[in-house]
DSSP file (Angstrom, degrees, kcal/mol; ACC not computed):
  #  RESIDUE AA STRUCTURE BP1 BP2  ACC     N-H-->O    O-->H-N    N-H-->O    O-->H-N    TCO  KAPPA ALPHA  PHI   PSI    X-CA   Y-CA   Z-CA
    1    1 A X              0   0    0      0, 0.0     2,-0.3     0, 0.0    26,-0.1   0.000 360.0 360.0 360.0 114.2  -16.6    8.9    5.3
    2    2 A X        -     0   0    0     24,-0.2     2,-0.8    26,-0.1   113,-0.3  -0.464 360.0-163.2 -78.1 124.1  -12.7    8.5    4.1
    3    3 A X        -     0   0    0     22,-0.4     2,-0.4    -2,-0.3    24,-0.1  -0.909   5.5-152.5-137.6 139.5  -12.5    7.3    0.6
    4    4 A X        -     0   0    0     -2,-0.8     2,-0.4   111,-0.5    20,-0.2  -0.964   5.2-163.0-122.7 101.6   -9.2    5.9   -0.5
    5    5 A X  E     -A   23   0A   0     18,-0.7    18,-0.9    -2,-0.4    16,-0.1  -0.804   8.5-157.7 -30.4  67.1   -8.3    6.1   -4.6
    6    6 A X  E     +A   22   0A   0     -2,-0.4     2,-0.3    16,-0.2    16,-0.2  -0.222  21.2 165.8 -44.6 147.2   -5.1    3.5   -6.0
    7    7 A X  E     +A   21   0A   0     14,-1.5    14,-1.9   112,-0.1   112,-0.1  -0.934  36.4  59.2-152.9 165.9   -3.7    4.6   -8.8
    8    8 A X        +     0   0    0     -2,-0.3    11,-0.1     1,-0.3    12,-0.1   0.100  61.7 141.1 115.0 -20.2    0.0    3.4  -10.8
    9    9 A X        +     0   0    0     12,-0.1     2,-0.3    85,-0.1    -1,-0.3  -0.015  24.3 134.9 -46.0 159.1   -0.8   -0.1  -11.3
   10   10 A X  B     -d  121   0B   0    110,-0.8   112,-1.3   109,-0.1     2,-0.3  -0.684  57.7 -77.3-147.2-155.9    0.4   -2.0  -15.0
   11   11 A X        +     0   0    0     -2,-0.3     2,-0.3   110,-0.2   112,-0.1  -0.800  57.4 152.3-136.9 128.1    1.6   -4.2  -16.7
   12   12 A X        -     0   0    0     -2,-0.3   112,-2.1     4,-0.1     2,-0.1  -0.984  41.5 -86.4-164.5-174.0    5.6   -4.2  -16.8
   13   13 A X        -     0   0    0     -2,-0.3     3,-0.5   110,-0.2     2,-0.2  -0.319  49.4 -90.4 -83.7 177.3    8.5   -6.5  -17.2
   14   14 A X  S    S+     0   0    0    109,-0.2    73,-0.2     1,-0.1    -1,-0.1  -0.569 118.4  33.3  -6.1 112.4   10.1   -8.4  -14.6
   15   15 A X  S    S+     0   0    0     71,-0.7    70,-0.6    -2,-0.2    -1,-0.1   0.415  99.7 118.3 102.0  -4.5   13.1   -6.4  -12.9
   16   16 A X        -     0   0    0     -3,-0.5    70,-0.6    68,-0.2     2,-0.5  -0.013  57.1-123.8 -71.3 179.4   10.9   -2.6  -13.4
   17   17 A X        -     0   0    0     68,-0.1     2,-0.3    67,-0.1    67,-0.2  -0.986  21.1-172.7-147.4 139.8    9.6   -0.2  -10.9
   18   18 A X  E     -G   83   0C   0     65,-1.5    65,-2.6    -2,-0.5     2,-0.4  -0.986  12.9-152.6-123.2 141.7    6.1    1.2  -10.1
   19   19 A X  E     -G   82   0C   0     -2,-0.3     2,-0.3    63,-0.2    63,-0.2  -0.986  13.7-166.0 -91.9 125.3    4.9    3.8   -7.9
   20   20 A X        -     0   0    0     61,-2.8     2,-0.3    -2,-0.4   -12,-0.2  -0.983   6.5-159.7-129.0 149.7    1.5    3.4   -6.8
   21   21 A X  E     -A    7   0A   0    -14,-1.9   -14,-1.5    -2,-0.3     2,-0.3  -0.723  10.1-161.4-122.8 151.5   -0.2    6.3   -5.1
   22   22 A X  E     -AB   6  79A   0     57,-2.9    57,-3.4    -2,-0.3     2,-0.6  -0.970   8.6-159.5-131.4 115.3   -3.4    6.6   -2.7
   23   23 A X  E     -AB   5  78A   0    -18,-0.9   -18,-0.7    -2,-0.3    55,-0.2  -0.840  11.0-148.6-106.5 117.7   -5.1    9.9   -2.3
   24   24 A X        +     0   0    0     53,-2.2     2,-0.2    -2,-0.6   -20,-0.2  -0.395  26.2 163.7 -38.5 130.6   -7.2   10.1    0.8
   25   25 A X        +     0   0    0     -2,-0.1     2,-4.3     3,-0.1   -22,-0.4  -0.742  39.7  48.3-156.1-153.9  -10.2   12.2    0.6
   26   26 A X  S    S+     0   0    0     -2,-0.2     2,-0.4   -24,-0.2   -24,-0.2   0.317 106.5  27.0  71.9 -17.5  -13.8   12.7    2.9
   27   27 A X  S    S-     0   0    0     -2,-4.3     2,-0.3   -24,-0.1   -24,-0.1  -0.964 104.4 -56.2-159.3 170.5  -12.6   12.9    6.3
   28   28 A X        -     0   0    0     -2,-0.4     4,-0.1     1,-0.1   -26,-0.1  -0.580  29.1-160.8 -94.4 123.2   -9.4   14.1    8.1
   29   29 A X    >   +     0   0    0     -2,-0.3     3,-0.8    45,-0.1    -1,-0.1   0.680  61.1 109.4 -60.6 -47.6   -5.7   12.6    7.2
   30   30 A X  T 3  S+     0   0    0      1,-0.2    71,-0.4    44,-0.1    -2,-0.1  -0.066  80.5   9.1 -47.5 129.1   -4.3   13.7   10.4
   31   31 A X  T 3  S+     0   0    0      1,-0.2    -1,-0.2    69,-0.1    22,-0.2  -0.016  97.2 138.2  87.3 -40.2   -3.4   10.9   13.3
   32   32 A X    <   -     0   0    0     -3,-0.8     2,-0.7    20,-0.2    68,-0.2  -0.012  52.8-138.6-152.3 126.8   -4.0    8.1   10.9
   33   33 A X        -     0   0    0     66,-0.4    66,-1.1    19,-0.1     2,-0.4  -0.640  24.4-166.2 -76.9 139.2   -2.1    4.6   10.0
   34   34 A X  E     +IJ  51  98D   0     17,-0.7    17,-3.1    -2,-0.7    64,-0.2  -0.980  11.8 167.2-114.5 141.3   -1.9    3.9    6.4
   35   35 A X  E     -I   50   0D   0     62,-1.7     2,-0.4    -2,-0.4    15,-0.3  -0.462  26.3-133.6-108.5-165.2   -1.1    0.5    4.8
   36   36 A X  E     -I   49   0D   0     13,-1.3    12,-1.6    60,-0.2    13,-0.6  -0.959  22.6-177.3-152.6 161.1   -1.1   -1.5    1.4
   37   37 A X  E     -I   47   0D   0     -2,-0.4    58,-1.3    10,-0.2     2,-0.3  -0.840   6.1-156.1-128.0 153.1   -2.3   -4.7    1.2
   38   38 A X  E     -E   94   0B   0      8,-0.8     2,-0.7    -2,-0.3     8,-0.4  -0.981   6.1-158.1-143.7-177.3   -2.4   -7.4   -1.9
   39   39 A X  E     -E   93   0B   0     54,-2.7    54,-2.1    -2,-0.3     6,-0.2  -0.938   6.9-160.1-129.4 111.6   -4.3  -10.3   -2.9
   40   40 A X    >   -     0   0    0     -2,-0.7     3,-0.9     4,-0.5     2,-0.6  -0.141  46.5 -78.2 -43.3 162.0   -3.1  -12.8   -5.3
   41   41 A X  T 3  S+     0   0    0      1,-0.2    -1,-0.1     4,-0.0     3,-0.1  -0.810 112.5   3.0-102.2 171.0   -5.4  -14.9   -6.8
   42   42 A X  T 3  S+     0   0    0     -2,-0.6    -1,-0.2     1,-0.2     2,-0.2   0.945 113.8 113.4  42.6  54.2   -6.8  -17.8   -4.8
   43   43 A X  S <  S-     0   0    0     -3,-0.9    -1,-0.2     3,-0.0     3,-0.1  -0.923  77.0-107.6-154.7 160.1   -4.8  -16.4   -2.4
   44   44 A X        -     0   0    0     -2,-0.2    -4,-0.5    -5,-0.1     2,-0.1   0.068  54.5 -96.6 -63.7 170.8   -5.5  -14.5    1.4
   45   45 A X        -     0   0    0     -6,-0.2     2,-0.4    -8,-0.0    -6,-0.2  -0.491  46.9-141.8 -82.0 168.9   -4.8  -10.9    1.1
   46   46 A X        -     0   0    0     -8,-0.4    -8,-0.8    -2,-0.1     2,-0.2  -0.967  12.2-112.9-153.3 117.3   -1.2  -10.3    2.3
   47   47 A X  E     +I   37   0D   0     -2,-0.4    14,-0.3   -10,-0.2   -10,-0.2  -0.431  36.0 169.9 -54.5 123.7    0.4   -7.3    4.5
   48   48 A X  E     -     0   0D   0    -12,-1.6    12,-3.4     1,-0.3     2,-0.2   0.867  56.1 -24.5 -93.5 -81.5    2.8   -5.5    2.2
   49   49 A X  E     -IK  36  59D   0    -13,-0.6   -13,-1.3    10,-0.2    -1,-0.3  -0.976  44.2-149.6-151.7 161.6    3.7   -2.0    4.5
   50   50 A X  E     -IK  35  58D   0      8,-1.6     8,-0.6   -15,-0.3   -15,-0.2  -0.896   5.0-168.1-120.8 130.3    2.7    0.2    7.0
   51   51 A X  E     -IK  34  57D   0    -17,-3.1   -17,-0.7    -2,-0.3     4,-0.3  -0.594   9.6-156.4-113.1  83.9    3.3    4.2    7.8
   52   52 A X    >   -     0   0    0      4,-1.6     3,-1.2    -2,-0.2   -20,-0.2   0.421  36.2-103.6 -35.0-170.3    2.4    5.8   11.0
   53   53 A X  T 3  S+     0   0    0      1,-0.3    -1,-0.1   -22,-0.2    21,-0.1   0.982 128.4  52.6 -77.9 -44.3    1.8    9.8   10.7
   54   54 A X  T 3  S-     0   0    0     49,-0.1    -1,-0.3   -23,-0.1    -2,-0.1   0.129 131.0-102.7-103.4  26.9    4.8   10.9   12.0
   55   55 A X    <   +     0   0    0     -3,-1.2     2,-0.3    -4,-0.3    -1,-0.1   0.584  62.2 154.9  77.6  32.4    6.4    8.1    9.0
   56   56 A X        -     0   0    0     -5,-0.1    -4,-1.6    15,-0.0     2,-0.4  -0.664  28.0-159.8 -88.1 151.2    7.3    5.4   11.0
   57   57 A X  E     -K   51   0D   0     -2,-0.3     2,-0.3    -6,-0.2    -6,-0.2  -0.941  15.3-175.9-128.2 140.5    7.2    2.3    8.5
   58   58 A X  E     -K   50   0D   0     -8,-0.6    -8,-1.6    -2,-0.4     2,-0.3  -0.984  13.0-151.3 -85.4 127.3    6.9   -1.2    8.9
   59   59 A X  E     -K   49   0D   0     -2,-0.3   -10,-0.2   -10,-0.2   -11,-0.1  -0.684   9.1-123.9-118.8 166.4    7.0   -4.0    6.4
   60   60 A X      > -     0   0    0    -12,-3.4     5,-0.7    -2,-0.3     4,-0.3  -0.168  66.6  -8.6 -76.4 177.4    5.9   -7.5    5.4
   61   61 A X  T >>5 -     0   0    0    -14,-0.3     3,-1.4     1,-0.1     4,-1.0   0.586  66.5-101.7 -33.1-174.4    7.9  -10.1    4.6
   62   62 A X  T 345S+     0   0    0      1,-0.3    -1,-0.1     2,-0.2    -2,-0.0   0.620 115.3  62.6-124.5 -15.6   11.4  -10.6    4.0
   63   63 A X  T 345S+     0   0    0      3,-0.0    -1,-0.3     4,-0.0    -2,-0.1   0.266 108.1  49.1 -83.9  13.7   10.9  -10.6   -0.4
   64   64 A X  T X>5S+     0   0    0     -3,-1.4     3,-2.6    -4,-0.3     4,-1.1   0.295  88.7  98.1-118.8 -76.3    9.5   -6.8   -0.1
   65   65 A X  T 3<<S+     0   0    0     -4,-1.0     4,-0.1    -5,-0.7    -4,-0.0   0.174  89.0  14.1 -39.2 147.6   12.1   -5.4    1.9
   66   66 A X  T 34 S+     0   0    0      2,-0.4    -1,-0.3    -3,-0.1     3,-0.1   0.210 127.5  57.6  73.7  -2.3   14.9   -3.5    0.3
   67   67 A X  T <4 S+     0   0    0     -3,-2.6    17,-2.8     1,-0.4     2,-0.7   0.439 102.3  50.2-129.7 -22.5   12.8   -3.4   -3.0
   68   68 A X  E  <  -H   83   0C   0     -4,-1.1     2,-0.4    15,-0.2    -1,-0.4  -0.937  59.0-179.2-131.6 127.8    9.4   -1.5   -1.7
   69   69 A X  E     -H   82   0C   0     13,-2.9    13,-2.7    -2,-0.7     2,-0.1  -0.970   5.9-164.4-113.6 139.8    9.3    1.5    0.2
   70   70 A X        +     0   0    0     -2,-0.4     2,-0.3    11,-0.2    11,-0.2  -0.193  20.6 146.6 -77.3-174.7    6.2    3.3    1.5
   71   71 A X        -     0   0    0      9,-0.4     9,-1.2    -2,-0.1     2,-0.4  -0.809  28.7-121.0 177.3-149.7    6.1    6.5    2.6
   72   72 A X  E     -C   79   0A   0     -2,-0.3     2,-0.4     7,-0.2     7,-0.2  -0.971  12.9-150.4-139.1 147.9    3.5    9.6    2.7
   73   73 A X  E  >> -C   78   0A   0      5,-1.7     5,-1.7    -2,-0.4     4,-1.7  -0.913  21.1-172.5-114.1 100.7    2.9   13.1    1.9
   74   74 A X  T  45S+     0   0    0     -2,-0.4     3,-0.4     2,-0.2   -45,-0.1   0.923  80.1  52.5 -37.6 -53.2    0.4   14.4    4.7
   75   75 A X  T  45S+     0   0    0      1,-0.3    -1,-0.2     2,-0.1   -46,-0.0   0.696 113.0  43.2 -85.6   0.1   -0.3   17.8    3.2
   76   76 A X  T  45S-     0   0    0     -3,-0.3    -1,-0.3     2,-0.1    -2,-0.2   0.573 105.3-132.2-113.3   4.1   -1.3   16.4    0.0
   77   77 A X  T  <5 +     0   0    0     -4,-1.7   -53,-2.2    -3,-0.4     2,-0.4   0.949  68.8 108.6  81.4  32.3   -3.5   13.3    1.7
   78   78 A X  E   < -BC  23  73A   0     -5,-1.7    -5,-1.7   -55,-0.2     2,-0.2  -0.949  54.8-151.4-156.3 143.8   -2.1   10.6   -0.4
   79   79 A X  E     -BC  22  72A   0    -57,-3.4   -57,-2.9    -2,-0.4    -7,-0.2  -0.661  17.4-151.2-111.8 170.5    0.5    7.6    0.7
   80   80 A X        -     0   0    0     -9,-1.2    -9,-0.4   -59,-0.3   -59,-0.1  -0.461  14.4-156.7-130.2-179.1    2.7    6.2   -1.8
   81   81 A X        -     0   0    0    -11,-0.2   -61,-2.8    -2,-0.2     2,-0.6  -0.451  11.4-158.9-179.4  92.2    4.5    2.5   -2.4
   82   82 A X  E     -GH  19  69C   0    -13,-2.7   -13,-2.9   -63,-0.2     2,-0.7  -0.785  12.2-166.4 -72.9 110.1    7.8    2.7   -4.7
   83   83 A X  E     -GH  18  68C   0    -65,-2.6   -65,-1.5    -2,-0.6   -15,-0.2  -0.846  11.4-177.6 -84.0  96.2    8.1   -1.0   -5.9
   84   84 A X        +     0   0    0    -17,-2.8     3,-0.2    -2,-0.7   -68,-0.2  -0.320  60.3  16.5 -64.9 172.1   11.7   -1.6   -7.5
   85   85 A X  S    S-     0   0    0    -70,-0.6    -1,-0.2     1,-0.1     2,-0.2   0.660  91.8-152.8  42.0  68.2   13.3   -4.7   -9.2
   86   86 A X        -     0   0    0    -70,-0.6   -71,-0.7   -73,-0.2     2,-0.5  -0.399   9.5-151.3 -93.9 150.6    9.7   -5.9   -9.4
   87   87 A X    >>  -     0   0    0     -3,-0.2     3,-2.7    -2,-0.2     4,-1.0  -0.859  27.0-104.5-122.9 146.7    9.2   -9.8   -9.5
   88   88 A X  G >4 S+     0   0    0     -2,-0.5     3,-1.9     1,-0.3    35,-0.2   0.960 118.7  55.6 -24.6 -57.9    6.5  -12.6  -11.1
   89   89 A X  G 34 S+     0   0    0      1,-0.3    -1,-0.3    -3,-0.1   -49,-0.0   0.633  87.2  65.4 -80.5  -0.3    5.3  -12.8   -7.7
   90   90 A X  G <4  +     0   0    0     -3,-2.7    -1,-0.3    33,-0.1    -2,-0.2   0.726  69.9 121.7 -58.9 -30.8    4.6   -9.7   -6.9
   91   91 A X    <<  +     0   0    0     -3,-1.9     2,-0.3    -4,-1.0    31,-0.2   0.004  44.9 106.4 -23.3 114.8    1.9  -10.0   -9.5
   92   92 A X  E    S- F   0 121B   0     29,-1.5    29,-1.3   -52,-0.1     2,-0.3  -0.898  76.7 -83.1-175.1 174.7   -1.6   -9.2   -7.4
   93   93 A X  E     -EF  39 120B   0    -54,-2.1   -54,-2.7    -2,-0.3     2,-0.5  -0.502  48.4-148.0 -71.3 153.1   -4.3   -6.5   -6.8
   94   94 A X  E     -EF  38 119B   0     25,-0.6     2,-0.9    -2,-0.3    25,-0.6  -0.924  13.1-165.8-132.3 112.6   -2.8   -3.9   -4.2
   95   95 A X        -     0   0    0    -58,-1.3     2,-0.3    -2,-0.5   -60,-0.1  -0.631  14.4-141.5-113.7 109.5   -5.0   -2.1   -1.8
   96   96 A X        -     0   0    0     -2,-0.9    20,-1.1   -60,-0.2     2,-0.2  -0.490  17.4-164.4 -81.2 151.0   -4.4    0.5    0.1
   97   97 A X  E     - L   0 115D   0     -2,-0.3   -62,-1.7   -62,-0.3     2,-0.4  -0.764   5.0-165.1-140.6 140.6   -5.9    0.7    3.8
   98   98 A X  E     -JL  34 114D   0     16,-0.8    16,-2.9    -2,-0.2     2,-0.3  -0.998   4.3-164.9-141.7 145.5   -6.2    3.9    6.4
   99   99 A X        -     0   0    0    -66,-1.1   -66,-0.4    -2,-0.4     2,-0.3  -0.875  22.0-134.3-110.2 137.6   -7.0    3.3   10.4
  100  100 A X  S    S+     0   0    0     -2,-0.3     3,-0.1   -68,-0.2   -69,-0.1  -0.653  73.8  18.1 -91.4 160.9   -8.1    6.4   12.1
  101  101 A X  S    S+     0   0    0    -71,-0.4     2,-0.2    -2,-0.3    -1,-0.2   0.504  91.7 140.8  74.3 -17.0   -6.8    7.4   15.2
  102  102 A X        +     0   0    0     -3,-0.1   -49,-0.2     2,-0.1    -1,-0.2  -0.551  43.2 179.4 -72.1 143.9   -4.2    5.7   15.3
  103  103 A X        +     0   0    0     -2,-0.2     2,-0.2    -3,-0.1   -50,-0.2   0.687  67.8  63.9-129.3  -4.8   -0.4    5.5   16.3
  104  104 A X  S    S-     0   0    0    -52,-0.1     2,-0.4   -53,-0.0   -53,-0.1  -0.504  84.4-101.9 -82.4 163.7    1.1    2.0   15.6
  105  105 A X        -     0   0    0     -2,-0.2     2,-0.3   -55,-0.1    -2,-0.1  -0.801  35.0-144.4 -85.9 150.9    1.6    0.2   12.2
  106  106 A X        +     0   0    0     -2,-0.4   -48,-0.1   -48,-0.1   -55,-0.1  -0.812  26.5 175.6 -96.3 132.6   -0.8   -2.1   11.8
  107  107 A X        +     0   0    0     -2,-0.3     2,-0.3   -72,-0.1   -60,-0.2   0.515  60.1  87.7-139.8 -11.6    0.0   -5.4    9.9
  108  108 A X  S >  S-     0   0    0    -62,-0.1     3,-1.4     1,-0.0     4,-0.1  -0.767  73.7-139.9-120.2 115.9   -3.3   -7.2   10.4
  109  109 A X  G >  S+     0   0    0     -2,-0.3     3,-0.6     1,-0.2    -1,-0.0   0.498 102.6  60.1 -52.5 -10.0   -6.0   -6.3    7.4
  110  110 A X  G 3  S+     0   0    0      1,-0.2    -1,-0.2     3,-0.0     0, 0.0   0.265  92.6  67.8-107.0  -4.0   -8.8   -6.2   10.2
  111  111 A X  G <  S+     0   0    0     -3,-1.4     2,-0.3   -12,-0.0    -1,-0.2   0.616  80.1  88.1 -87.4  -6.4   -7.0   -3.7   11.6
  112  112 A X    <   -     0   0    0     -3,-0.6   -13,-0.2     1,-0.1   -78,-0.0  -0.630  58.4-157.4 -99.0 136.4   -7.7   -1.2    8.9
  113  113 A X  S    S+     0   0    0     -2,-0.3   -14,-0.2   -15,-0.1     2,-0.2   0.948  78.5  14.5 -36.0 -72.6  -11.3    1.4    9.0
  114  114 A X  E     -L   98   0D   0    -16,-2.9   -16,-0.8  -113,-0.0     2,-0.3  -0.349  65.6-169.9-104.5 173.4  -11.5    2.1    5.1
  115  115 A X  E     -L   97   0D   0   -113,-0.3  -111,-0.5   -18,-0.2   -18,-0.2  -0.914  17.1-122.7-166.5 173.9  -10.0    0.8    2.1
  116  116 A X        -     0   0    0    -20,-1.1  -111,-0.2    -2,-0.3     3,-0.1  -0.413  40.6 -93.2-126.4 178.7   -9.7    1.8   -2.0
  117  117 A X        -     0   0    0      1,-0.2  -112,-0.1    -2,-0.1     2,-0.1   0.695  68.2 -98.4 -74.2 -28.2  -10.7   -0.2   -5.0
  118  118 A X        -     0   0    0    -22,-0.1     2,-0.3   -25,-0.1   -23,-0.2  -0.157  16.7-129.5 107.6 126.1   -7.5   -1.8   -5.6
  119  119 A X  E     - F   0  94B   0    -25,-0.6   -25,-0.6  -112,-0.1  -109,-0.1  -0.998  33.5-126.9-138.0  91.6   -4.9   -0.8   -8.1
  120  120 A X  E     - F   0  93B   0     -2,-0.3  -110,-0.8   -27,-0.2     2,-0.3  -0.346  23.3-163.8 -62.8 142.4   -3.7   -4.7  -10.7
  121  121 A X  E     -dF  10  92B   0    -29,-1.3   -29,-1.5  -112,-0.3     2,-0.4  -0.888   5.8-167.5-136.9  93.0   -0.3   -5.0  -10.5
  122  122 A X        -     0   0    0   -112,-1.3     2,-0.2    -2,-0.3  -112,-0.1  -0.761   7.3-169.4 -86.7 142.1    1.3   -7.3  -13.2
  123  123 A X        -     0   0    0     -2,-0.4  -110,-0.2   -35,-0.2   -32,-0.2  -0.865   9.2-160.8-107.6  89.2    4.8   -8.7  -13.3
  124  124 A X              0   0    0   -112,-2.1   -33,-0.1    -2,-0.2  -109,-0.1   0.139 360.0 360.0  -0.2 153.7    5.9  -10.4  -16.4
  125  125 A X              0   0    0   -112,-0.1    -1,-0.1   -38,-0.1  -112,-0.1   0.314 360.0 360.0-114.9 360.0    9.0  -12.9  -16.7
């Protein structure tokens, strides 16, 4: 059973940066998509980014790119998401998501096996 740990979330200003981190743990990393997800409230959960294994990355819409990167560290089991330049509307819970087995990004929450608690992510103005 894979169980997937946020951490890095705050509180910050408007125009700040977070890293938030997901350690992987229970079951083998290897092969595997990872995403992050978040969920406003009263609002549907929303594809952020995607890594394949071998770190190919896909992202959500067109207000993340250039400001959030993903990426991964394999041998240590845990995916990352550097937010820059952070904005009000980023404001949501952020969940990171692992598919086993897999070799596309995934963009689709229904796509994903596992998921973590959720890591709050406030933006200020």
């Amino acid at each position: 059973q894979v169980q997937l740990v946020e951490s890095g979330g705050g509180l910050v200003q408007a125009g700040d940066s977070l890293r938030l981190s997901c350690v992987a743990s229970g079951g083998t990393f290897s092969g595997t998509v990872m995403g992050w997800f978040r969920q406003a409230p009263g609002k549907e959960r929303e594809f952020v980014a995607a890594i394949t294994w071998i770190a190919s990355t896909t992202y959500g819409k067109d207000s993340m790119k250039g400001r959030f990167t993903i990426s991964r560290d394999n041998t240590k089991n845990t995916l990352y998401l550097q937010m820059n330049n952070l904005k009000p509307e980023d404001t949501a819970v952020y969940y990171c998501a692992a598919r086993i087995r897999a070799t596309d990004a995934i963009t689709i929450a229904g796509g994903y096996d596992y998921w973590g608690q959720g890591t709050q992510v406030t933006v200020s103005s």
